[in-house]
N, C-alpha and C positions, 0 to 999 in steps of 0.2 A: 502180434499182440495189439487189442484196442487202445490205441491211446485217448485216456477221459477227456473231455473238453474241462478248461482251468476256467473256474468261476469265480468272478469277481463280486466273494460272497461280503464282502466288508463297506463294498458300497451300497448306497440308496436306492429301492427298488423306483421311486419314482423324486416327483420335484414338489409334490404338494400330497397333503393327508390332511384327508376326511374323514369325521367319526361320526357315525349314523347308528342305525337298528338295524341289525340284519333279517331277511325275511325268508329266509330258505325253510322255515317250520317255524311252528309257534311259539320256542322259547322266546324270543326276543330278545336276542344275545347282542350285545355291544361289539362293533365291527370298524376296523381303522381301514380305508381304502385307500390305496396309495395312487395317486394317479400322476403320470407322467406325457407333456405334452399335450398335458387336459384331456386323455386316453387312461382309462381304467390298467390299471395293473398286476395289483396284488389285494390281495385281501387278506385281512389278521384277526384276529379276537383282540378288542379294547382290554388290558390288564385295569383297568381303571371302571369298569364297567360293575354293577353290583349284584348283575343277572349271570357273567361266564366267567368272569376275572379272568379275561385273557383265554381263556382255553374255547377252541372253536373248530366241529366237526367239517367233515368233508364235505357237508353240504354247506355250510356257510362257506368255505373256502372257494367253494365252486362256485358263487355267488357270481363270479364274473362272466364266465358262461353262460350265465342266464339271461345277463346283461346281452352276451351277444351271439343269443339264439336264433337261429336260421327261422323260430317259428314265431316271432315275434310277428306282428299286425304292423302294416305300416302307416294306417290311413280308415276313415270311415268307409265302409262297404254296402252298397246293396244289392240284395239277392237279384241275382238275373236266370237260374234255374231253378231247376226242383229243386227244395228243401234237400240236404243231404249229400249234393251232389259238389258244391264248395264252388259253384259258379255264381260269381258276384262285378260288378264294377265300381271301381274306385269312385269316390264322390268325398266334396267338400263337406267342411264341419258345417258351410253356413247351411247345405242343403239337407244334410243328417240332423241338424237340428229341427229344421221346418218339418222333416217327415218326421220327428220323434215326437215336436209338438202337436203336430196335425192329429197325429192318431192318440196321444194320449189327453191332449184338449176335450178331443169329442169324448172320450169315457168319464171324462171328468166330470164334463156336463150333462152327461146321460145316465151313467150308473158308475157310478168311483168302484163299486167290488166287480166290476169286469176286469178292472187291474190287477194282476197277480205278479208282486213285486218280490223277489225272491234272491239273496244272496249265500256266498261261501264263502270261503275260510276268509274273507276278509276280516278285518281290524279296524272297521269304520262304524258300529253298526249302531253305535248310540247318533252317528248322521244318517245312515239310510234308513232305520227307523224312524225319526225324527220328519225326514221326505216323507215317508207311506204316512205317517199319521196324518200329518198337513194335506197330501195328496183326497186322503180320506176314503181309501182303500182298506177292508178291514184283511186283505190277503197281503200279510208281511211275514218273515221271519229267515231268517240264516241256516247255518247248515244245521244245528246242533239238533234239529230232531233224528237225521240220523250219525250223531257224528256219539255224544254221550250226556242228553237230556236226562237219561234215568240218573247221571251219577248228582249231574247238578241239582235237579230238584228234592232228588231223595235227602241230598245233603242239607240243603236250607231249610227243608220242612221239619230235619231233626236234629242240627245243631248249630243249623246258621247260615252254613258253607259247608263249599263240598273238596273234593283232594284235586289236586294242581292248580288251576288259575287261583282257587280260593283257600287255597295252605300249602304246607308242604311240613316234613318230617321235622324233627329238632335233631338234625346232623351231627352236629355236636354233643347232644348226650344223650341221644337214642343208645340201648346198650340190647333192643329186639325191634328188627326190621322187617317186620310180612306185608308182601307186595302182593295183591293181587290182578292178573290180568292186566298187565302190562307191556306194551309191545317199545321195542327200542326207537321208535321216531318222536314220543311225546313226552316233553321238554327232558329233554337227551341230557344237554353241559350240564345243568343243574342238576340232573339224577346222576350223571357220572361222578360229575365231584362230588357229589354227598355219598354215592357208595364208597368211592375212594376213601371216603372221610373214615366210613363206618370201618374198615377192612384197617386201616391204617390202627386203628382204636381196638381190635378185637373184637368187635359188637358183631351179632350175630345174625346174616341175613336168611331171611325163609322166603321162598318165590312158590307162590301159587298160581300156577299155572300149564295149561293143556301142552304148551311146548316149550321145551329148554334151549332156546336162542338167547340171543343180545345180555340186558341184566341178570336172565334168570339162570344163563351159563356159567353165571359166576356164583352164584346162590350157594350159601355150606347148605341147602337144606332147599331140594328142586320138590313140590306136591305136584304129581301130573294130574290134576283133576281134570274130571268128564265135564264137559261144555255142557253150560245149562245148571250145572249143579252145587258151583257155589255156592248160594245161596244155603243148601240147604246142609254144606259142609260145616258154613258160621254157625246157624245156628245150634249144631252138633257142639260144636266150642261154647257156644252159650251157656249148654247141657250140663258140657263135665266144668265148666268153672262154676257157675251156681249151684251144683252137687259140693263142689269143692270150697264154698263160700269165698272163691277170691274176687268179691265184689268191693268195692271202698261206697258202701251205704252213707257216710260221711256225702262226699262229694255227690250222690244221687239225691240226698233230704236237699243239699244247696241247690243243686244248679239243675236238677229235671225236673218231671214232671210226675216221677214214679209216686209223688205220694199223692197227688192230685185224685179226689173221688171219683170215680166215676158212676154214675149212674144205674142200678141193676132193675129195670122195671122191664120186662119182653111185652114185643105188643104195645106199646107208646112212644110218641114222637121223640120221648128224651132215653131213650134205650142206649146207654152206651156211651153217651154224652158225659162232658164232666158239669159235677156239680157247680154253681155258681151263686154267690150272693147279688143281691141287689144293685151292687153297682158294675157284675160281669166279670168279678176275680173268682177261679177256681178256690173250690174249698178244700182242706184238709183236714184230718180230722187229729185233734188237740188232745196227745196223751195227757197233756196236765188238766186238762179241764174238763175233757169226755164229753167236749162238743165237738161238732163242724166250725171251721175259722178262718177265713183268709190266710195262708201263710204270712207271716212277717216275723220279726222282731219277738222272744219271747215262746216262739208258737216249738212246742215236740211232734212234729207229724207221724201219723203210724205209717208204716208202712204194709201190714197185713191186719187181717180183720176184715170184719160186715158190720156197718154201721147204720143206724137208723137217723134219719133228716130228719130235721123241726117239720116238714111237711110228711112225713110216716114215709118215705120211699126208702129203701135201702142202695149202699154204695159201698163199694172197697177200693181202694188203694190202687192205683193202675198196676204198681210194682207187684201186687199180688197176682191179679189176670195175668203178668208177663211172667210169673215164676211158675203159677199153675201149667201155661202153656207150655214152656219149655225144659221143663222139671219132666215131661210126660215122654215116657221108654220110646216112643216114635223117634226122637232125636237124637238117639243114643248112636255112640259110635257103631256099635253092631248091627242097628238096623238102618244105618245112613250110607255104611262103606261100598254095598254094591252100588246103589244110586252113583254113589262122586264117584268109583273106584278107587280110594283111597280107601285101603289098608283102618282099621279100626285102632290098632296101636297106633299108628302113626298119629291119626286127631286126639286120642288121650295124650299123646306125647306132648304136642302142640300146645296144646291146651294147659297142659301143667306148666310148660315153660313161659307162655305169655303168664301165666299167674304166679310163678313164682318170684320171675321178674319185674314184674310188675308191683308188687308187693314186700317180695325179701331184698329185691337191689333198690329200693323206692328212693329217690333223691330228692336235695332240700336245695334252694339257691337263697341265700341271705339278702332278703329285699323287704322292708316295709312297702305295705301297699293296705289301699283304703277297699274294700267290696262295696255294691251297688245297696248292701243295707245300712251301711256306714261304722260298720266293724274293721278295725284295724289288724292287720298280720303281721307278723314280724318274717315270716320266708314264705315264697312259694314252694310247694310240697310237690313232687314231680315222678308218676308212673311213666318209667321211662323203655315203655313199650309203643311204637310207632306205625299205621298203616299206610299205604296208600296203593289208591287201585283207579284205573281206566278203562276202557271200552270192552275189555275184556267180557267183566261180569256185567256192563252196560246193554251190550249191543243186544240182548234177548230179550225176550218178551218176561220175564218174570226179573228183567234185570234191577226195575224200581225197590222193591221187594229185597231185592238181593244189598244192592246196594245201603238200602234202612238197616237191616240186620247189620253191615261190616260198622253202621254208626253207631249203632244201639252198642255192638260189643266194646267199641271206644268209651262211652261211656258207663257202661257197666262196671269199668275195672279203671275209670278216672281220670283216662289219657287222652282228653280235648285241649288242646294251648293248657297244658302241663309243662314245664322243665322235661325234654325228655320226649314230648308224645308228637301227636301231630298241632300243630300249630299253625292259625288261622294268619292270614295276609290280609293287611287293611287294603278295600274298605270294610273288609268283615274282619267278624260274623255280623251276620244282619236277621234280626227274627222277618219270617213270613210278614207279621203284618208291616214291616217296613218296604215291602214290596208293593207293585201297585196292584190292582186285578185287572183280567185283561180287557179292553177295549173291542169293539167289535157288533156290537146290538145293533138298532136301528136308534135307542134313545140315548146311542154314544155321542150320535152327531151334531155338531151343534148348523146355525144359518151357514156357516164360510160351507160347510160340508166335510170339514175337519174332525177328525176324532179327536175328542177332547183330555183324549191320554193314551197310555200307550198299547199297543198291541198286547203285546207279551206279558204273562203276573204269573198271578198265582189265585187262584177260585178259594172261595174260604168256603165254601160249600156248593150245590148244586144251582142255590139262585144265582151264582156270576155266572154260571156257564154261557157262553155264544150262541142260544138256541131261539128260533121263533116261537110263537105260541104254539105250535104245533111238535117243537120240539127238533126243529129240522135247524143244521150247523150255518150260521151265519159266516162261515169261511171256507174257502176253496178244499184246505187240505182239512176240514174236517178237527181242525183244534179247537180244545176250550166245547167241543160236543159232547153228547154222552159216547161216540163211542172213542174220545181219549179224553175225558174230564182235566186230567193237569197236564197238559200239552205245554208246558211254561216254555217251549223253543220253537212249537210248530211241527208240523209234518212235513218239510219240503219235499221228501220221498214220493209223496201221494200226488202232488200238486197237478202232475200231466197226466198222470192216470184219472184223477177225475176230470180235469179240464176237458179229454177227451171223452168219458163219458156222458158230462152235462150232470156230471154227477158231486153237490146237491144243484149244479147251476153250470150252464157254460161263462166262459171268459173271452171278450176280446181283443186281449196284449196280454201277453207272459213277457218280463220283463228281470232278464236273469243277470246277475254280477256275478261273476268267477266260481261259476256254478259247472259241472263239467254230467250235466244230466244226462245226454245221448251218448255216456259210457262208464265209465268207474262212480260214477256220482248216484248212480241212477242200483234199485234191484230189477231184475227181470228188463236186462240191456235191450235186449232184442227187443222185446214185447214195447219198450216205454219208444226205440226210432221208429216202430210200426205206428205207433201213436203220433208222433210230430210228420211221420209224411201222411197219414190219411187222409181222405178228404170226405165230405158231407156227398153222397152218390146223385143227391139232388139239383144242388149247387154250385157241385164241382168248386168249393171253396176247402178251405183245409180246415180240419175241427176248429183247431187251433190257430183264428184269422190270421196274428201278425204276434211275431216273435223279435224283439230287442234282444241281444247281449251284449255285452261288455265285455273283456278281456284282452289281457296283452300278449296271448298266444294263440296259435290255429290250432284250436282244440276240438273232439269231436263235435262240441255241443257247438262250438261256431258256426261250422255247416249249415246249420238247422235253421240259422237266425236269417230273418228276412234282413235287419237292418244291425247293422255290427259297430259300434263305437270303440274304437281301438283306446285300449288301457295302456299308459305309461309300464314301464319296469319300475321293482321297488329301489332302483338309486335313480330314479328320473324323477320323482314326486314327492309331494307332504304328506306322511301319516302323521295319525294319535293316538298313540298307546295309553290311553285316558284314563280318567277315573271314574268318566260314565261309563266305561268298554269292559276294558279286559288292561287290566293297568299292570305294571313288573312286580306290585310289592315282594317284599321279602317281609316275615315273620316279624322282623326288628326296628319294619322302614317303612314310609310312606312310599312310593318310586311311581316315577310316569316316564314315557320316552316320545320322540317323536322321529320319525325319518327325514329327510328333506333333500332334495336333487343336488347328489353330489357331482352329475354331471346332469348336460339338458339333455331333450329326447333328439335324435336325429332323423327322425320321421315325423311324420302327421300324426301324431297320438298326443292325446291327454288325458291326464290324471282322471278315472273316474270321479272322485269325490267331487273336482273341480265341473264336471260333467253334468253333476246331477246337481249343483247349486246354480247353475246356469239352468239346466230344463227348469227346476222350481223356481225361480223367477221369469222367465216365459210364460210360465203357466201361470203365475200371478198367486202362488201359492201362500200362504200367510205364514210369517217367518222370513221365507226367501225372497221379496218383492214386496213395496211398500205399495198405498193404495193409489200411489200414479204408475206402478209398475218400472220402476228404479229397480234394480238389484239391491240386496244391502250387505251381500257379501262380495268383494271381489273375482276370491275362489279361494279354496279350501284352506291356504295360509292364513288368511284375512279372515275367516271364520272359524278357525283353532282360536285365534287371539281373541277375537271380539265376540263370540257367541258366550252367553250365559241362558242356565235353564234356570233357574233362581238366581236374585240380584246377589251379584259376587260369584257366581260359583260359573265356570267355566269346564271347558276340558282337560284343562291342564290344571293342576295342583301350585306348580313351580313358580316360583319370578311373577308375580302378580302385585300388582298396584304400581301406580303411577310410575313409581323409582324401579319397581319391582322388590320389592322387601316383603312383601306380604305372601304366606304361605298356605295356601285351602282356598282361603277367600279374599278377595281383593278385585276391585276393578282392573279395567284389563290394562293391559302395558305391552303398548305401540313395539317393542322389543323384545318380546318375551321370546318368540323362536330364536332371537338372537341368542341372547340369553339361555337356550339352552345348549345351542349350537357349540357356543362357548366353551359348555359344561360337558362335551362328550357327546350331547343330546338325550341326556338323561338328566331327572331329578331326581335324588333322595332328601328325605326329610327323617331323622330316627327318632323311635319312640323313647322318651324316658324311660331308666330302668326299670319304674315301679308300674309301668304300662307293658309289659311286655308280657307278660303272663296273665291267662284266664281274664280275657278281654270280652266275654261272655257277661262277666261281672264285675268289671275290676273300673271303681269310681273313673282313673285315671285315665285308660283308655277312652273310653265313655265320653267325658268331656274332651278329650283329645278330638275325636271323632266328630265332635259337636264345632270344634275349634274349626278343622277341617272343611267343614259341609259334608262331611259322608250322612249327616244326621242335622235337623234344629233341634231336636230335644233329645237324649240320652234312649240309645233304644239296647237293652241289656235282653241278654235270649237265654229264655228257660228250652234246656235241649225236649224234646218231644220223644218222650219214647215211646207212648199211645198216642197215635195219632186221630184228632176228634174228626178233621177234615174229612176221609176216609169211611168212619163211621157214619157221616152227613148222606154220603152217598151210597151206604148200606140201608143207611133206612129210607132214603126216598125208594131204590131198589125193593123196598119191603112193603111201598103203598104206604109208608108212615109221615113221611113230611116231606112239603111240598118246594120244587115242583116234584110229581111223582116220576121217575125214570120209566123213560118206554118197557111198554114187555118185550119188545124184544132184546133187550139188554139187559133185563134182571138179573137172568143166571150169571148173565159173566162179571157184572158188578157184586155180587154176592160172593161170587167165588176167588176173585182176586182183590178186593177192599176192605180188606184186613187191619184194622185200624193197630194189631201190634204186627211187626214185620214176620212175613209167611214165605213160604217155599210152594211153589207147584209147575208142574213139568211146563215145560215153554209148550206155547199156543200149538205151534207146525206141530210138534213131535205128536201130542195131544189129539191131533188130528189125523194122523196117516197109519200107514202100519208100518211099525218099527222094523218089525222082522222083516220087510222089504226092503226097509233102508237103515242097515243096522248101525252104521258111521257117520260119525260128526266130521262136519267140513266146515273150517276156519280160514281164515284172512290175517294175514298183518303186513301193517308197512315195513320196509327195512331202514335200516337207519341212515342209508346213504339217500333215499328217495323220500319224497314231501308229497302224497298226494298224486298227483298225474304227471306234475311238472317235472321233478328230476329227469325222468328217460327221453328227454328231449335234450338236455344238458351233457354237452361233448367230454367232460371228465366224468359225472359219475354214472354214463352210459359204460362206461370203461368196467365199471363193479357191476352191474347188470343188467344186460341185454335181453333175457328171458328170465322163466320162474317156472322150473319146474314144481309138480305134484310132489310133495313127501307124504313116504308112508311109511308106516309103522312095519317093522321087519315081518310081527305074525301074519299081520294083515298081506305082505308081498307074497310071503311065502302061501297063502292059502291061493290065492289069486294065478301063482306062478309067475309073477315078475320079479323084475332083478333090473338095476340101475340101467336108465336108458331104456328102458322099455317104454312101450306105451299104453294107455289105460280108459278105456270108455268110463266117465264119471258119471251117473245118472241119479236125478232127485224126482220127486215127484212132478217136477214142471219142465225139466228137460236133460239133456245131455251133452255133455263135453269129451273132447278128446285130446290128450295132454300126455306128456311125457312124466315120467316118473323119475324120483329117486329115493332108496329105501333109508329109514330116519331111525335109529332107535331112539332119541330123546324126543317123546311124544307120547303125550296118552294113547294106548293101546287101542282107542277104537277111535282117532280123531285122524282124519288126512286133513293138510292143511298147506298153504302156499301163500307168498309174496302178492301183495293188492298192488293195482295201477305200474305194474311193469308191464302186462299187456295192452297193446296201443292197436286202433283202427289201422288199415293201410290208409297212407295221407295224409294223415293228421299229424300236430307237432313238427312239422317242417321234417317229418323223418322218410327215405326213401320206403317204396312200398314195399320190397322185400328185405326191410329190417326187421333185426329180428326178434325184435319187440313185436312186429305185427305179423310175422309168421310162427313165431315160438313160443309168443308171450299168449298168455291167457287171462281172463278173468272168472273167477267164481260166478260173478254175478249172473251169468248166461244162467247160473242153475238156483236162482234166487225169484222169487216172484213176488210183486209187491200188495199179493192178497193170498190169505190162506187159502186151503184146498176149500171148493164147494162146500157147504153143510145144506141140510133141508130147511134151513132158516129161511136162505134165498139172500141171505145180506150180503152185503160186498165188507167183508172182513178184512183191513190190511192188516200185512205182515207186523206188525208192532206192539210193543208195549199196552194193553187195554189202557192204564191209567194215563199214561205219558204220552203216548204217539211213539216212544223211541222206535227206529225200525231196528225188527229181529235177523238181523243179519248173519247173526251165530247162531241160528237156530236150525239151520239147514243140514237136514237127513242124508245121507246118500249110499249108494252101492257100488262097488267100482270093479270092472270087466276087462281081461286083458283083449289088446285089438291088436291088427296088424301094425308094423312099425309105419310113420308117415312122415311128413314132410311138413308140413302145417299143424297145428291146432287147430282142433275147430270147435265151435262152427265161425264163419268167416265170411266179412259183410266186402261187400265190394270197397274199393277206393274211394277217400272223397277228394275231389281236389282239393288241393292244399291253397289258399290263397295268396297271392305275390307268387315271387321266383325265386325259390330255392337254388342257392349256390350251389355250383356240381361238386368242387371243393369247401370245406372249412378250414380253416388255420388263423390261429390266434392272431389276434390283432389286426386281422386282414377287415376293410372294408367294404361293401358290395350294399350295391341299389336293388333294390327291389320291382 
């Protein structure tokens, strides 16, 4: 018999604890590190923490691992082979820096948009935006054009904010919970315990979505919807609850825009537009008075009707165009069910339950509070029906679209920061025009050669766009152009694809942070490493002159890089979980966190952040380097504390002023990371009672906000449900107003610029023959992996090593395979060969499988015949990041028209059974891995590189 080993579980796993932020995924969960002998040990969830309350998945726990990953960087590199090949020599920081400044010096002073400055999931980005502006590069932005741009912009253009960083459900008295397109890696603790919460309560959850894993295995109510067609499921639910009249019109006259006139003239520049008086306030038109009127104080707005202007034009109600439209039999469940494949009872059923809960269970919370027209309430009134949704319904080319609709239905039936609904997280909600527009023209620049504001916004019509007189994109990946007009994240997807075509321009530095492009980061893998090794046949130079990265692991994309700046791990460095970023709030709370090196590095690596405040003072950048060329930030510590973007306002919320007393705003305080150190490494600050609901309009919040700095003056948001922006760009498309949109972009701006939210088939499908490739093919992370990073990480390599193909039982059996088989997968742009296993919980026509568990041989410090990188696969092989040909001749990417989003989930396919094999393919040769992988790993064990 085994006898157990006896554990001395009552004693102290180490000598000393550290409370940080853990960075295993993007919740930002509160983590206690136990370190013993100033050696890492254990890792736990902070019960004191206001993001996990102690509770903390396998991937935070694994956190140490990560810590001491065989694929960690030990040292600055540069490239001594072919690109790809992972042949580099060790070199000093002093001399990585002279070559970083050498080469990005000269662009500086010869053309700043040769730089294409580009980042990933990082948490810094309100500083590496803040570099690319200074720098004076109009090619910036982070991952979110293809990570879920459609969800964010859709969300702020129509209620403020969008679901996760910028809300979350009311756990507490939600009593209906429909999720859509959600995959279990994004923000995991916080969705677990608020399910928990819901299940503990009775409340009733509904999961929409193509496959029944992670949350939606738990769902009393699984919708297997067809990929792509969301969208136009909602608005089916639109249908039967406006047949049903569960609208609360109440809440639509306050806080939308549904009675706002619109304009009915065809054929003129104001076609579609809303009405506006003299000083630019839409009009409404005044049952009591049977004019046109500013809303305010007093005013009955109709909501239907055609109204004649003091100037003879006619106008009606937006609410009326949006009843017209989806009152019409097209959206009806009968003729929407085969599109979604969802059953026509089912969306009446749906439908009736969100309205009758919404409406027969409707709740009150006992709070006086003042609104933004200075009418007093005695309770908030609470539709305690709740969404939220992720890359799901994002990642497609009609996802914007899609995404407006799941808003519009929130507020049709009254449940925005409601008692009950979804609820906004400070700093929002924030209206559009509290945003900036983006940056990027040639009269953005000022003498320093600085752009004089930020990349990234929001176009309030077709004159902000990024275009030359001629109408050609003043940015690499084609954002803020006509062909993705509200790119509000970027295209990084495009970035190398056009760099290497010279397409609108070539670049000479691509300049990447934790971006992992030459694999999981990248569509059409194969196609984007054939692009970073080519070379000019003339000049035998690489398209692509000279390649920077950053990163704290040997990732595919490290290979690639001529010159490598080795990143810290996250317990070796200072982040900011900020409140110019992506900051913790909660619904109730102000919150910010920061990381900070719970132990130092034991290699040659530094903190990026600390990285790139050093290159901008080298470069003499303005901001980062005074006019004798001083630094004026030490590094990255020293610049959390003492940067301000306005007087007072910092990145941190917390412990500001002198003593540290002051909260939002205050000069800085020499202590403040202390200070939060103290704290757990988090701040909350909680809203008063009578702030906590419909912060849309609610006096209190407002000035709260104002107190804060999320705001100088009170900026209150009328939700959008026609949206004018949209319209702007239907009628330049129409030759109406100016600038006028190219003709070769007319049709597809006409056809997708829908100023009330629309359904139309994603772009790829649109394009190909269906009946060639009759199956949809999906992605999702698991909940043990983050991204590329976990399958390098020696525990939760333990949960998965490879990712099989699932399929659908009809689909196996028509094909003749059976578990463990193997399956030729083919799209219009290429094919794979992958192993299978049969799934019944899955949309009937959707195969789909595990992203970033397939790894290059090489890469990630992982031996070459791991079996990540013989088993593992990636989709992406069958993804391309330009649609099929048309006779246009345009180079069309895979994305979003409006957004840039990439269409990830839009991918057709057919799948063929093949001999059984040994690999997946197709299969790129080894890159060497850089440094010396240990032959052994074991915990706690030390080894030189």
């Amino acid at each position: 018999m085994t006898v157990e080993p006896r554990l001395a579980l009552s004693e102290p796993v180490g000598d000393t604890l550290r409370k940080t932020t853990c960075y295993m995924c993007a919740c930002r969960c509160g983590i206690n590190v136990h370190l013993k002998d100033g050696k890492i040990r254990y890792i736990e969830g902070n019960r004191d923490h206001p993001v996990n309350r102690g509770v903390l998945c396998a991937k935070g726990s694994a956190g140490i691992m990560q810590h001491h990953a065989p694929a960690r960087l030990d040292g600055p590199m540069l490239r001594t082979g072919p690109r790809g090949s992972g042949e580099f020599r060790r070199i000093g920081w002093d001399e990585a820096f002279e070559i970083a400044t050498g080469w990005l010096g000269e662009v500086r002073r010869t053309d700043p948009k040769k730089l294409a400055f580009f980042t990933g999931r990082d948490q810094s980005q309100a500083l590496t935006s803040f570099w690319a502006q200074q720098f004076g590069t109009p090619n910036y932005a982070a991952h979110g054009g293809f990570c879920s741009v459609n969800m964010a912009a859709a969300g702020i253009m129509t209620i403020g904010g969008a679901f996760w960083e910028f809300g979350a459900p009311d756990w507490d008295r939600t009593k209906l919970f429909v999720m859509f397109g959600v995959a279990e890696d994004h923000d995991s603790n916080p969705l677990k315990i608020g399910i928990s919460k819901l299940k503990s309560r009775g409340a009733r959850f509904v999961s929409v979505n193509p496959v029944r894993t992670g949350y939606s295995s738990i769902a009393d109510n699984w919708i297997g919807v067809r990929p792509g067609t969301d969208g136009l499921l909602i608005l089916s639910l639109v249908h039967e609850l406006l047949k049903a009249r569960f609208i609360d019109v109440d809440y639509l006259v306050r806080y939308s825009n549904a009675a706002w006139l619109v304009i009915d003239a065809p054929g003129t520049a104001d076609h579609g537009l809303f009405a506006r008086d003299g000083e630019g306030r839409a009009l409404v038109w005044d049952t009591a008075t049977g004019t046109a009127a500013a809303d305010g104080p007093g005013i009955r707005p109709a909501l239907s009707g055609r109204f004649t202007l003091d100037d003879g034009r006619a106008a009606v109600p937006s609410f009326q165009l949006l009843a017209e439209t989806y009152l019409d039999e097209r959206y009806a469940p009968d003729a929407v069910a085969a599109e979604t494949g969802v059953a026509a009872d089912t969306i009446r059923g749906l439908a009736a339950e969100i309205g009758r809960v919404a409406f027969e269970e409707a709740i009150t919370v006992e709070q006086a509070w003042t609104d933004m027209r200075g009418q007093t309430h005695t309770h908030f009134v609470g539709r305690p029906v709740s969404f939220h949704a992720m890359r799901g319904i994002s990642a497609h080319s009609n996802g914007f679209q899609t995404a407006r609709a799941l808003h519009m239905l929130q507020v049709l039936i009254g449940a925005v920061d409601c008692p009950g609904g979804f609820r906004f997280e400070p700093p929002y909600p924030k209206p559009v025009e509290a945003h900036p527009r983006p940056h990027g023209k040639a009269e953005h620049f000022g003498s320093s050669q600085s752009l004089a504001g930020p990349h990234l916004g929001f176009p309030r019509g077709p004159e902000d766009l990024l275009v030359d007189a001629e109408g050609n994109p003043a940015r690499i990946d084609k954002a803020f152009s006509w062909d993705a007009p509200i790119s509000a994240h970027g295209l990084m997807h495009m970035v190398i694809s056009n760099a290497h075509a010279g397409d609108p321009y070539p670049i000479d530095v691509l300049f990447l942070y934790m971006a992992n492009m030459a694999w999981n980061s990248s569509m059409n893998t194969g196609g984007v490493i054939r692009m970073l090794e080519d070379k000019d046949p003339e000049t035998g130079e690489y398209r692509i002159p000279k390649i920077i990265v950053s990163d704290a692991y040997s990732s595919e994309m490290v290979a690639y890089a001529d010159l490598v700046l080795p990143d810290t791990t996250y317990l070796e460095r200072h982040d900011c979980i900020s409140m110019l970023d992506r900051p913790i709030s909660e619904p109730d709370a102000v919150q910010d966190a920061i990381r900070w090196p719970v132990v130092e590095p034991d290699r040659d690596v530094r903190g990026f952040q600390s990285v790139l405040l050093d290159l901008g003072a080298r470069l003499r950048l303005p901001g980062f380097a005074d006019s004798r060329g001083t630094p004026l930030y030490r590094d990255y510590a020293d610049y959390i504390v003492r940067h301000e973007r306005r007087p007072g306002i910092g990145p941190l919320a917390g412990f500001r002023g002198a003593d540290g007393d002051r909260t939002g705003r205050g000069a800085a305080n020499p202590a403040q990371l202390e200070r939060y150190v103290e704290n757990g490494s988090f701040f909350v600050h909680h809203l008063p009672p009578e702030a906590l609901f419909f912060k849309h309009a609610n006096r209190a919040y407002q000035d709260l906000a104002v107190k804060m700095g999320f705001f100088d003056t009170p900026q209150p948001v009328t939700f959008q449900l026609y949206q004018e922006t949209l319209q702007k760009f239907r009628l330049s498309a129409q030759g109406l107003r100016e600038p006028v949109a190219p003709q070769t972009h007319r049709a597809r701006i006409l056809a997708v610029f829908s100023p009330l939210p629309s359904w139309y088939r994603p772009l790829e499908e649109a394009a190909i023959d269906r009946d060639a490739f009759p199956l949809h093919a999906i992605t999702q992370r698991p909940a043990a992996m983050y991204h590329s990073w976990g399958s390098m990480n020696a525990w939760l390599r333990q949960i998965h090593t490879r990712n099989p193909l699932y399929v659908p039982g009809a689909v196996c059996d028509a094909a003749g395979l059976v578990d463990g088989d193997w399956a030729w997968v083919i799209s219009p742009h290429g094919r794979i060969k992958v192993e299978v296993a049969r799934m019944e919980a899955v949309n009937g026509a959707t195969l789909w499988t595990w992203n970033a568990i397939g790894k290059r041989k090489g890469a990630w410090g992982l031996s070459p015949d791991a079996p990540e990188a013989k088993r593992g696969f990636l989709l992406n092989h069958l993804i391309n990041e330009l649609l099929p040909p048309k006779s246009d001749g345009m180079r069309w990417s895979n994305s979003d028209p409006i957004t840039g989003q990439a269409a990830w989930y839009d991918l057709r396919v057919r799948i063929e059974k093949a001999e059984r094999g040994e690999e997946a393919e197709p299969q790129f040769s080894a890159v060497a891995a850089p440094g010396t992988r240990p032959a052994e790993l074991r915990y706690g064990q030390e080894w030189s590189k």
